[in-house]
N, C-alpha and C positions, 0 to 999 in steps of 0.2 A: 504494500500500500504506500504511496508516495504521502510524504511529511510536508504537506503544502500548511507555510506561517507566513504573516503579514509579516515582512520587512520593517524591524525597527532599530535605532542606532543602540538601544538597553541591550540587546539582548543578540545584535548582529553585530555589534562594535568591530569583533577582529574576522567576519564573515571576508572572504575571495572566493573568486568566480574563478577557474580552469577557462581557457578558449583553445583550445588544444579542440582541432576536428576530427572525430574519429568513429570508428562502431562503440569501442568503450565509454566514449562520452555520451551516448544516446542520441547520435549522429545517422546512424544505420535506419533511416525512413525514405519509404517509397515515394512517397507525397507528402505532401503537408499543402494546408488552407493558406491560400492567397485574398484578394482583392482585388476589383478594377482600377485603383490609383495607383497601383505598386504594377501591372503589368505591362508599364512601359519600362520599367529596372531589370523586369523578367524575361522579356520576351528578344534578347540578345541571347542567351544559355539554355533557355527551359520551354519545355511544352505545357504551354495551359490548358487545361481541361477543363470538364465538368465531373459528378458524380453526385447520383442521388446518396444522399442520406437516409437510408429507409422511417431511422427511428423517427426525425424532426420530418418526414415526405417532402425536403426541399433540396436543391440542388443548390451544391456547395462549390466554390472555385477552387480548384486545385492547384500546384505546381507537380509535376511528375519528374520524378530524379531515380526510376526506378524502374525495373518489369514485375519484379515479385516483393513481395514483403520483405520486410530487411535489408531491404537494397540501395545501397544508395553512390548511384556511380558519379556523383560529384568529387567522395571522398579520395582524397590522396595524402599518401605518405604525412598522414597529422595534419592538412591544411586543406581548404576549399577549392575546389579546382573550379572556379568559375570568376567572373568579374561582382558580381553581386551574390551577395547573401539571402535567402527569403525570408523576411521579416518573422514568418512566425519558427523558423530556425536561428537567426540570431539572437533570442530573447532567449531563448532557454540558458537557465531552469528557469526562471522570471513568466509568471502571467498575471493577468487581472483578477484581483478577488472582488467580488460582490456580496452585496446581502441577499440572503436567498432568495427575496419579492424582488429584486435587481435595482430596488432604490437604495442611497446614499450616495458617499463619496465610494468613489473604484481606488483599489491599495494594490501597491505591487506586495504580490507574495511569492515566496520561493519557493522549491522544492528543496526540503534540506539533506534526500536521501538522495540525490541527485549526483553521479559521477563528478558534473562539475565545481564541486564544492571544495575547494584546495584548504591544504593546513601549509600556513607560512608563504604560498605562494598564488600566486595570480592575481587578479584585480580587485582592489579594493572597494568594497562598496559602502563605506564608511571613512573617514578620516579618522585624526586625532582629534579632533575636537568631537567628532558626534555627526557632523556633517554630511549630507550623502553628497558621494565623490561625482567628478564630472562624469565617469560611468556608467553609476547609478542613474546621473539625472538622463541621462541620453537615452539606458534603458528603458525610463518609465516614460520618454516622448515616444518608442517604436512603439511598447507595450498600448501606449492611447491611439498609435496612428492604426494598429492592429486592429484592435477594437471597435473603432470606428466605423474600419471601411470595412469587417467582415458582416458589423451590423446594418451598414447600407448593401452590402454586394448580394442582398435580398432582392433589394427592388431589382437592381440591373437585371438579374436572372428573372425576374417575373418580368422584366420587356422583350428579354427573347423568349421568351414562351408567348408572350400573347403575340407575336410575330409568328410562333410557329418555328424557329430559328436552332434550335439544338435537335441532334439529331445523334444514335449511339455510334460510339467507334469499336472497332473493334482492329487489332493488328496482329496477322501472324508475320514471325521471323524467324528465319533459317541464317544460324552465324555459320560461320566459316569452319568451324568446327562441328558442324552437322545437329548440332545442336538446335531445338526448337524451341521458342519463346512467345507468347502470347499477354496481346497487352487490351486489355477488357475492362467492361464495368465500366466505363466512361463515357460522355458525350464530350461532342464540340458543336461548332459554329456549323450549320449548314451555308456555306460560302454562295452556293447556286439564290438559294432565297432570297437570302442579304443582298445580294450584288442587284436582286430584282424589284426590292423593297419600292415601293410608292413613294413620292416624296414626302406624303404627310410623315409615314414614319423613318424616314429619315432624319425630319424638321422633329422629330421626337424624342429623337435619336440625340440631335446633335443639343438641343435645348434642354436635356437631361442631362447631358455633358456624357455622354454612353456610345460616343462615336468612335473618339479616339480608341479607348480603350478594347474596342472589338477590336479595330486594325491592328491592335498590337498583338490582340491574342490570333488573328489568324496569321499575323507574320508568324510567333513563337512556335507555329506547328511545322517548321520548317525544322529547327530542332530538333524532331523526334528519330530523324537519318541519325542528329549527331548522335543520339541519344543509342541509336544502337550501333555506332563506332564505339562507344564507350565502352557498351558492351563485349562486343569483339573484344576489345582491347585489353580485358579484364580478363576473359578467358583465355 
């Protein structure tokens, strides 16, 4: 069970964070939850997706860094093999605590059972005074920007649905080692629709500010080749 506590200088005074990228760090994920304001930082390295969430029946924005569970072929030799990080990967162990009704103020809390929890060494998230470190504070502006945009990237995905606009994917591949890999359970953009959209919903589009952010996620499926270079290359 993960030791998830509100961060405070009493009781975290000599807390550091590990930034060490690895499977040990709890690095080793397939995906992880993105948003439409962050998919222009993504869509340089990474394939956006979609996927239902059965339990909440809504579709969720993905990054995919992965074909099966556990995988995660960004990772190299302890460091990030990409230009950008995805926000809800550089936060960790860090997330937002709420009150169970989801009112109050939102508290960064930590996971204290967390691999990256260093003794004597790594970032400080406290100073000598009691102070949270510029670290810290940086942390808890991604951790807001996370939050944010995963609570808006509801509506986006309720615009391409009342368009009609997602549609499933599915990918087999044959690596080079005869190996087969299969990459499922997701949607994307249906391209042919969008490209034929009316201009009301385009004018819907871009006044919701929901323009850009498609273009970037159908540039980022250009990525999925690299994505299984990477693989090869691992094998």
């Amino acid at each position: 069970m993960p030791n998830h506590v509100a961060v405070n200088p009493r009781d975290h005074k000599d807390l550091r964070i590990l930034e060490e990228r690895s499977e040990k760090m709890g690095d080793a994920m397939m995906c992880c939850i993105t948003f439409p304001e962050e998919f222009r930082n993504l869509q340089n390295d990474y394939p956006i997706l979609f996927q239902l969430n059965h339990e909440r029946d809504e579709m969720t924005c993905l990054v995919v860094m992965g074909f099966e569970n556990g995988e995660n072929l960004y990772l190299k030799d302890g460091r990030w093999d990409a230009r950008y990080v995805p926000l809800a990967m550089d936060i960790q162990p860090f997330m937002i605590g709420v009150s169970p009704d989801g009112d109050g103020e939102r508290k960064v809390v930590v996971d204290l059972d967390s691999a990256r929890i260093g003794i004597d060494e790594g970032r400080r998230v406290f100073d000598d005074n009691g102070m949270a470190s510029t670290y810290l504070e940086n942390t808890s502006k991604k951790l807001g920007q996370l939050d944010d945009g995963y609570k808006g990237s509801a509506a986006y995905v309720t615009c391409l649905q009342k368009h009609d606009l997602l549609e499933p994917l599915s990918i087999d591949v044959t690596m080079k080692d005869g190996s087969k890999n299969r990459l499922s359970g997701f949607h994307t953009l249906h391209e042919e629709r969008f490209n034929a959209l009316e201009a009301s919903a385009l004018a819907e589009f871009q006044d919701k500010g929901y323009l850009l952010p498609t273009y970037m996620m159908l540039a980022s499926l250009s990525n999925l080749n690299a994505l299984i270079r990477r693989k090869d290359d691992r094998l």
